[in-house]
C-alpha positions in Angstrom: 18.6 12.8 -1.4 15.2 12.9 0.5 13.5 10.8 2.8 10.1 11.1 3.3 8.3 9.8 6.1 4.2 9.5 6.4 2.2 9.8 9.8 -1.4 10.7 10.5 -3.2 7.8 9.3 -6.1 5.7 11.5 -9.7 3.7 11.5 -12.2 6.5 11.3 -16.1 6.2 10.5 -17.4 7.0 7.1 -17.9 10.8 7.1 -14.9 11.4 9.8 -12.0 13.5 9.5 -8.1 12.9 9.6 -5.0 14.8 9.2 -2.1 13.1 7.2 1.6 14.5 7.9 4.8 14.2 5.5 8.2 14.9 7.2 10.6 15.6 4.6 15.1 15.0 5.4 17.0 17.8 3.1 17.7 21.3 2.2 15.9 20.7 -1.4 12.3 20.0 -0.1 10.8 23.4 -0.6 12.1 23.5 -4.3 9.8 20.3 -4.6 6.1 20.4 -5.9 4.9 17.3 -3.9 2.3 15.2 -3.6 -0.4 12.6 -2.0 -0.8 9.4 -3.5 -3.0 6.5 -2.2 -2.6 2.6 -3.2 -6.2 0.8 -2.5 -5.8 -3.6 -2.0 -5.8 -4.7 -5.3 -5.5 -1.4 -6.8 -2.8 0.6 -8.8 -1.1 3.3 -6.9 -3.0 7.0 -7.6 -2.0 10.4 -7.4 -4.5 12.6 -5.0 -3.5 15.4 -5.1 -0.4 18.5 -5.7 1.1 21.0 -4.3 3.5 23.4 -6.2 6.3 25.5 -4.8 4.5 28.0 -4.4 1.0 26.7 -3.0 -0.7 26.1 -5.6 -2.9 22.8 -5.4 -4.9 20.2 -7.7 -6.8 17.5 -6.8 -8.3 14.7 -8.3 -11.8 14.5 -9.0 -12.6 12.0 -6.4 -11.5 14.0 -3.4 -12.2 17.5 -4.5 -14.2 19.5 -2.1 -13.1 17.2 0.8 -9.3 16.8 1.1 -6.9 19.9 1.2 -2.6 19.8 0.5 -0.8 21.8 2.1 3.1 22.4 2.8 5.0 24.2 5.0 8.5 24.7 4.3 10.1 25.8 7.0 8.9 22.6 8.7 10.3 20.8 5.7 6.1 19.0 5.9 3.3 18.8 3.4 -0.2 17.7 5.2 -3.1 16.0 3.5 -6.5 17.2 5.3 -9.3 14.7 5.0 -13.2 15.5 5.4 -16.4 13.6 5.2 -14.2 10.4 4.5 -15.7 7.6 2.7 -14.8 3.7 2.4 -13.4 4.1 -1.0 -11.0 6.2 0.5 -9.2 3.3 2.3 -5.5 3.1 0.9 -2.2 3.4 2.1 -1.4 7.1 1.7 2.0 8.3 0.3 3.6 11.6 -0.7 6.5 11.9 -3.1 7.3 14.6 -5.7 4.6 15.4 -7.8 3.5 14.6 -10.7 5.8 12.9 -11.3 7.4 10.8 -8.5 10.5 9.8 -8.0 10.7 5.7 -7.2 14.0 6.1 -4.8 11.5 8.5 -2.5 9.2 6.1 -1.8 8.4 6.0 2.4 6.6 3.4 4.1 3.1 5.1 3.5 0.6 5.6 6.2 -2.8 3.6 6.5 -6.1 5.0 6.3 -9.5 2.9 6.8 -12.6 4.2 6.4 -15.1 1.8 8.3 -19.0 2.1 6.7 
């Protein structure tokens, strides 16, 4: 089992920067490719962007260029670094497994709100 719990989020200006944080519970974690995902008001939950076991990331097309996933294992963490942040980015930011997320890993999410 896993538990996975989201910090990091904040009001920040269009064009601002923030740093999202994942803590994962469980030995398993860095056998995991995870994930960020983002739910808008209104708005089906969407996958940001991936990180494999090894490091190796995706994005979607909306964020490329200005978010970066990255993990550390040891920490049992995965970050989500956000630059030149737009409104449309507002969303309650989530990680889970990737691509494919597992419904029982669901955390609480973290808010982000990007002010014009």
């Amino acid at each position: 089992q896993v538990q996975l719990v989201e910090s990091g989020g904040g009001l920040v200006q269009a064009g601002g920067s923030l740093r999202l944080s994942c803590a994962a519970s469980g030995t398993l974690f860095r056998f995991y490719a995870m994930g960020w995902y983002r739910q808008a008001p209104g708005k089906q939950r969407e996958w940001v962007a991936g990180i494999s076991r090894f490091g190796a990331t995706n994005y979607t097309d909306a964020v490329k260029g200005r978010f970066t996933i990255s993990r550390d294992n040891a920490k049992n963490a995965i970050y989500l670094q956000m630059s030149v942040l737009k409104p449309e980015d507002t969303a309650v930011y989530y990680c889970n497994i990737s691509p494919v997320p597992r419904v029982d890993y669901w955390g609480q999410g973290t808010q982000v709100t990007v002010s014009s």
